[in-house]
C-alpha positions in Angstrom: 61.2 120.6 90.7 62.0 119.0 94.0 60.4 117.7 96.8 60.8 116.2 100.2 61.7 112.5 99.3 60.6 110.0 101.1 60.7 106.9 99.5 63.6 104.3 100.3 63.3 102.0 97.3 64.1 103.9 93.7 61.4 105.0 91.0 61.1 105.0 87.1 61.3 108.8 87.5 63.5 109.2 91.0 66.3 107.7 93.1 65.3 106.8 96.6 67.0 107.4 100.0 68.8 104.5 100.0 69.9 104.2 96.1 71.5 107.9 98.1 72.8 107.0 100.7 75.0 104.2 99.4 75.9 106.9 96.5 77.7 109.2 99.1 78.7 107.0 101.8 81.1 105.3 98.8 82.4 108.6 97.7 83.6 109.2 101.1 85.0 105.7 101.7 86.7 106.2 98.1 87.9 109.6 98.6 88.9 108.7 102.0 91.0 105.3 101.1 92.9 107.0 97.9 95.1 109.8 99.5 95.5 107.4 102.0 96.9 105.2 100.1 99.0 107.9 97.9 99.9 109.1 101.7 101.1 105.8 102.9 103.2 105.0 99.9 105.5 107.9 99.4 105.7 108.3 103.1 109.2 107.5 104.5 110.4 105.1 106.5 114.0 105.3 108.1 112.9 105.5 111.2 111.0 103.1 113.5 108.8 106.1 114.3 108.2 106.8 110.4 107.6 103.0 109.9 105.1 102.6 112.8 103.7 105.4 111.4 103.6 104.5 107.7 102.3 100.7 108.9 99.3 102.8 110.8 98.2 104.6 107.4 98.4 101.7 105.1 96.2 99.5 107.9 93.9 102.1 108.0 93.9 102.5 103.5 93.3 98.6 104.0 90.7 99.0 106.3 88.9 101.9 104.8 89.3 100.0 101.3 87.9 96.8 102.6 84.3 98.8 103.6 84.2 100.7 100.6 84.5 96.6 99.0 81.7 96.2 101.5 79.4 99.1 100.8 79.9 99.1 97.2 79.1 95.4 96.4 75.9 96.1 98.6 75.0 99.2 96.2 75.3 97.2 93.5 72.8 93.8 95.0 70.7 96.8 95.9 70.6 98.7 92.0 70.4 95.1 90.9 67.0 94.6 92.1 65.5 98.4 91.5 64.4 100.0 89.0 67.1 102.9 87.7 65.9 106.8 87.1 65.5 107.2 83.3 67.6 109.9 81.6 67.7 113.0 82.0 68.2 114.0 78.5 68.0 111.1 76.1 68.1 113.7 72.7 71.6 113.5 74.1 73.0 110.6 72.5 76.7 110.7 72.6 76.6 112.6 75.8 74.4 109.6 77.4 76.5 107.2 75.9 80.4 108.4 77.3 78.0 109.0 80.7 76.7 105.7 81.4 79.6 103.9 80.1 82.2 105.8 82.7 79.2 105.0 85.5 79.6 101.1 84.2 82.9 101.8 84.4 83.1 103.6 87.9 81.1 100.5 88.8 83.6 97.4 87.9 86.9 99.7 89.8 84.6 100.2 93.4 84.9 96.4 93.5 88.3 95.5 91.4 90.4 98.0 93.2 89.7 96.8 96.8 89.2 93.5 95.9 92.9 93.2 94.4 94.0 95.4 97.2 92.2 92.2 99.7 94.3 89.7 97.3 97.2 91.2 97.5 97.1 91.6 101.0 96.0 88.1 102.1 98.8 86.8 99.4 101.4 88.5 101.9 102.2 88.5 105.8 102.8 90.8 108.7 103.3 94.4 107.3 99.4 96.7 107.9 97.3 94.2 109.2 93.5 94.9 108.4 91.8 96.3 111.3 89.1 93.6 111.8 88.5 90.5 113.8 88.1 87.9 111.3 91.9 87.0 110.4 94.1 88.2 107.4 93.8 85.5 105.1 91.5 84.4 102.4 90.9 80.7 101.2 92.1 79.3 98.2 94.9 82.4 98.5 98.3 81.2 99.5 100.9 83.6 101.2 103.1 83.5 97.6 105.2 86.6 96.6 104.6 85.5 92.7 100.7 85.7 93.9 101.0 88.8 96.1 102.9 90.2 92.8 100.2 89.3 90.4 97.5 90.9 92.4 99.8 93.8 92.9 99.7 94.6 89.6 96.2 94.6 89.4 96.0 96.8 92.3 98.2 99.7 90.5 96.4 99.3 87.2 93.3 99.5 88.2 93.3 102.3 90.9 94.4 104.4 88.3 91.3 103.2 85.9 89.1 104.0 89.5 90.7 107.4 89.6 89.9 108.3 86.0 86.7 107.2 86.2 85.9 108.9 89.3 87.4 112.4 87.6 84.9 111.8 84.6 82.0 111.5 86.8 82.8 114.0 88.7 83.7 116.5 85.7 80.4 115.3 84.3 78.7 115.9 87.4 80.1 119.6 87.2 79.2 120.1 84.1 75.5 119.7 84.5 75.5 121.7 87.5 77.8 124.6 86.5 77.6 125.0 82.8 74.3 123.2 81.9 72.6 125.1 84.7 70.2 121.5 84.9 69.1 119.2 88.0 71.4 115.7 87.1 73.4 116.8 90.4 70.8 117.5 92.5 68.8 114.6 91.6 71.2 112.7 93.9 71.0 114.9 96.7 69.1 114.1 100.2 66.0 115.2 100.1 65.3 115.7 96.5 63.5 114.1 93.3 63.4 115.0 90.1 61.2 113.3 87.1 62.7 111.8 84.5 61.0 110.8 80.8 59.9 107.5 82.1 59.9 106.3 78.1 63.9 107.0 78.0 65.2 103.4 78.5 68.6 103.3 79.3 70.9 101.7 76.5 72.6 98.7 76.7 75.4 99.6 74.2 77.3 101.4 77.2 77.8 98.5 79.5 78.8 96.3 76.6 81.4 98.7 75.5 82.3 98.7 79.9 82.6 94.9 79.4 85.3 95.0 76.4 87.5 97.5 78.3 87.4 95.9 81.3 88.3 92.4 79.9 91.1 94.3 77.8 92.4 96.0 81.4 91.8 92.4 83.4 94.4 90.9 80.3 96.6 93.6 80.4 96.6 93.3 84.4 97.3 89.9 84.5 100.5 90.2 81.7 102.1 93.0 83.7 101.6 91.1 87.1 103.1 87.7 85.5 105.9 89.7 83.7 106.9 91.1 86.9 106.9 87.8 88.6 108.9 86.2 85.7 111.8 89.2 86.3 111.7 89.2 89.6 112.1 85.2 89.6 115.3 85.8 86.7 117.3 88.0 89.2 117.7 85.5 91.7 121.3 84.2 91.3 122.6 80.8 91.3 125.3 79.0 93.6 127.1 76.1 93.4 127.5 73.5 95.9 131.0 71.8 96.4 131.3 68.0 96.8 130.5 66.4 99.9 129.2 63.1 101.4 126.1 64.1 100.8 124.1 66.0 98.4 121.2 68.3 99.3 118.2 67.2 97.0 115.5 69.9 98.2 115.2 71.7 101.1 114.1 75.0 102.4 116.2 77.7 104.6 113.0 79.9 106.1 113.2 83.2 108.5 110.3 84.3 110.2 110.6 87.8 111.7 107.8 89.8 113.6 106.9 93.1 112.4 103.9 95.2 114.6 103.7 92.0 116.4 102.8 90.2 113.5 104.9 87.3 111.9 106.5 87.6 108.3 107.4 84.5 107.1 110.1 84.2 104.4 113.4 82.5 102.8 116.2 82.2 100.6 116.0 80.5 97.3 119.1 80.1 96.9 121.4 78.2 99.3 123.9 75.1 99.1 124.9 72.8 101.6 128.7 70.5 101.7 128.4 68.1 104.1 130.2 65.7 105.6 128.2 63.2 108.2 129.0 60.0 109.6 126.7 58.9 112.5 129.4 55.6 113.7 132.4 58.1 113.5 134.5 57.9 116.7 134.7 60.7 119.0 131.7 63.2 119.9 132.5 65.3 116.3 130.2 63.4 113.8 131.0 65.2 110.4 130.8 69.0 109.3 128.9 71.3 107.4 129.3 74.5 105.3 125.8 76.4 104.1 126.5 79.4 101.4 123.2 81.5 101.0 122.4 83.8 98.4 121.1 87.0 100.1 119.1 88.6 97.3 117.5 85.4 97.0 115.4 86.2 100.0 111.4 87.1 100.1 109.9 88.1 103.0 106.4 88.7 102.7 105.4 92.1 101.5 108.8 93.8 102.9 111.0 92.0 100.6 112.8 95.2 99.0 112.7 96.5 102.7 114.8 93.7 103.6 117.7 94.1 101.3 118.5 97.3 101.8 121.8 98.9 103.7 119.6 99.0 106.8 118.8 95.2 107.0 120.8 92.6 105.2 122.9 94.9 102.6 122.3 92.4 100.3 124.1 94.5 97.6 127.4 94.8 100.0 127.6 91.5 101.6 125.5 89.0 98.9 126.2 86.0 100.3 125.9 84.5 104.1 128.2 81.3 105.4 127.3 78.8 108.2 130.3 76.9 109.3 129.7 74.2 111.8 130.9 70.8 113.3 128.2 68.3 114.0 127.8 66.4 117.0 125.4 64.7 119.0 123.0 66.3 121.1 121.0 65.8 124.3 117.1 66.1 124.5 114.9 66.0 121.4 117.1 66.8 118.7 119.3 64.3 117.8 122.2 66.6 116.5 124.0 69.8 116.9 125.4 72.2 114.3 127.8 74.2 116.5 130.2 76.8 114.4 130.2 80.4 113.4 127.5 82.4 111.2 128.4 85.0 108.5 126.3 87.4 107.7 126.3 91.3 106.6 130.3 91.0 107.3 129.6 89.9 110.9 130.4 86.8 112.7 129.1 84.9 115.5 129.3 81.9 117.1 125.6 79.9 116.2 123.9 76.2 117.5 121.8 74.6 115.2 119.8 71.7 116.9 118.4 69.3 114.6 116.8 65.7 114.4 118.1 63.3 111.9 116.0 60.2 109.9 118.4 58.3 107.9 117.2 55.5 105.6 119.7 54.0 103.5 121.3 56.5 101.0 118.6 59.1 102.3 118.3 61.5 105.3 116.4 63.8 106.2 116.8 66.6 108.4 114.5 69.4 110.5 116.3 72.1 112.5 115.5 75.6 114.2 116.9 78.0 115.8 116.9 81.8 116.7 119.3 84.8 115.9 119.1 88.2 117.4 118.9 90.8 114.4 121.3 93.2 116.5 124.4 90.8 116.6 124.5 91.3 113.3 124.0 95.2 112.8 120.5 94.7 111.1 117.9 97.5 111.8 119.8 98.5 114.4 120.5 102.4 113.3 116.4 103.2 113.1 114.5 100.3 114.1 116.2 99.0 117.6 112.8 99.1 119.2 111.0 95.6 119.3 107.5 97.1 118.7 108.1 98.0 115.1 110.3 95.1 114.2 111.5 92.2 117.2 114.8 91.5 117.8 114.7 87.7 117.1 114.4 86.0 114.1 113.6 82.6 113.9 115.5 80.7 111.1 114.4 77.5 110.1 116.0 74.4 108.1 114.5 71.4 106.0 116.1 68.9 103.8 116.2 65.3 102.4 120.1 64.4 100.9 121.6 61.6 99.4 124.5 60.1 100.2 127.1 60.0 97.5 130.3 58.3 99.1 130.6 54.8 101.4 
């Protein structure tokens, strides 16, 4: 029945060596990346040891994930242009049918689930870099937490389709072996062929019937990864801004914090500026400025849910963050200076703002920057007050155009 095999390319009757070495060396990357994963996820975290150490599982899932992508798309360019083994036992009808279409099936999730995984992951920032030398983004995918959410839920979905499929095949692979007592296992193994019928053509009817539950998963993927976008969008709540001088048109209020060296880039949807600003006013005091921020409005990267939590900002404690400054003018390159007292998880200290200022007409616009130190306010400090997990700094960043709305 067997003999030594060695022939690289496949046969009508046998697979060859490389047909099985791509065969095993995806099981292995597969059954190597999935308790990783299971691992990393469930591990805890309330510690910056447990982090660091959570961080170092899910870069190595990524990694291993991202060579099975690898591997498996190149076993599938290299079935693509050989010709496959014929069955086994084609009297088997039904048996051939569920068989081939769990194989078509098993086919589609080695590529969908690290794919997603890859989108996911280049849709976010900072947290488990991949361990590779070409960068962590992907073009045409922008660092977007609707987009990081969406191919999320793909991810989920569709590892659990892998993992069934992978069960089935193995099961059926067992039950050859075991209770068939017949050769479809080791017809796979090193070293071994085994003749098929060369007149039993493989049906098509099993990868169209692979198709239609894919493309019923893809839809049912992409509803629960918009859906969870759209609720996640509806909890943000909404402030109100009280009159001032000017009103804020659009702006943005960004943080960037570094994780594992890494920067996370982030910010608050939902913010309001009053303020009062007269550039000829006498004296060095030009006008004020209160900012309110919403604190569960925040995303930051893939550690959003992280970030809210008692540890961090408390967002469910202290919801809302104040800035209370006077504005004056400035030396150097900024033009301005927001000098007052920040807010923030029941904490307050004194902040400076520096910021440049273009005013045409009605209109101004404004750019500022400046940097806090997480532990003056108590955040991460209990388990994470070691910069190489999570730096002390945090870098907050201000944009807006406003209008002004008295003379």
């Amino acid at each position: 029945m067997s003999t030594a095999d060695a022939t690289l390319g496949n046969s009508p009757q046998s697979y060859g060596s490389i047909a099985k070495t791509f065969h095993w060396l995806t099981a292995l990357l597969i059954l190597t990346a999935i308790p990783l994963g299971v691992i990393a996820n469930d591990m805890a975290y309330d510690t910056s040891e447990q982090l660091a150490r959570k961080g170092w599982l899910f870069s190595l899932h990524k990694t291993v994930g991202l060579a099975a992508f690898t591997v498996a798309v190149l076993r599938i360019c290299w079935a693509a242009v050989q010709p496959k083994p014929a069955l086994l036992h084609p009297d088997r009808r039904l048996e051939s049918f569920a068989a081939e279409t769990v194989h078509w099936m098993l086919y589609a999730a080695l590529v969908i689930v690290p794919l997603s995984g890859w989108l996911h992951h280049a849709a976010t920032s900072g947290f488990a870099p991949i361990w590779w030398p070409f960068g962590q983004s992907l073009p045409f995918v922008p660092v977007n937490d609707t987009v990081a959410h969406f191919f999320g839920a793909w991810h989920w979905l569709f590892t659990k389709v892998l993992i069934g499929a992978l069960l089935l095949h193995i099961a059926g692979a067992l039950k050859h072996h075991i209770i068939d007592r017949d050769a479809t296992l080791s017809r796979m193994l090193p070293g071994v062929t085994l003749a098929g019928d060369p007149g039993a053509a493989h049906p098509r009817a099993p990868m169209t019937a692979a198709i239609g539950l894919w493309a019923a998963l893809l839809a049912g993927g992409s509803v629960l990864g918009l859906a969870g976008s759209a609720d996640t969008d509806a909890a943000v709540p909404q402030l109100e801004a009280a009159p001032s001088g000017w009103a804020v048109q659009d702006g943005r209020l960004g943080i960037t914090a570094v994780q594992f060296g890494s920067e996370v880039q982030g910010h608050f949807a939902d913010w309001t500026a009053s303020i009062n600003f007269a550039p000829d006013a006498p004296g060095p005091v030009k006008g004020d400025v209160t900012v309110q921020i919403s604190v569960p409005s925040v995303t930051l990267g893939s550690v959003t849910s992280e970030a809210l939590k008692p540890e961090f900002f408390a967002a469910e404690e202290h919801p809302t963050a104040t800035f209370t400054a006077e504005i004056t003018e400035a030396e150097g390159d900024a033009a301005y200076l927001a000098d007052g007292t920040l807010t923030l998880k029941g904490t307050q200290m004194p902040l400076q703002l520096p910021f440049t200022l273009q005013i045409d007409g009605d209109t101004a616009q404004m750019q500022g920057s400046t940097v806090i130190d997480r532990r003056d306010f108590g955040i991460g400090t209990a388990s994470y007050n070691d910069e190489s997990t999570v730096a002390y700094d945090v870098t907050v960043d201000v944009s807006l155009t406003a209008t002004r709305t008295t003379q």
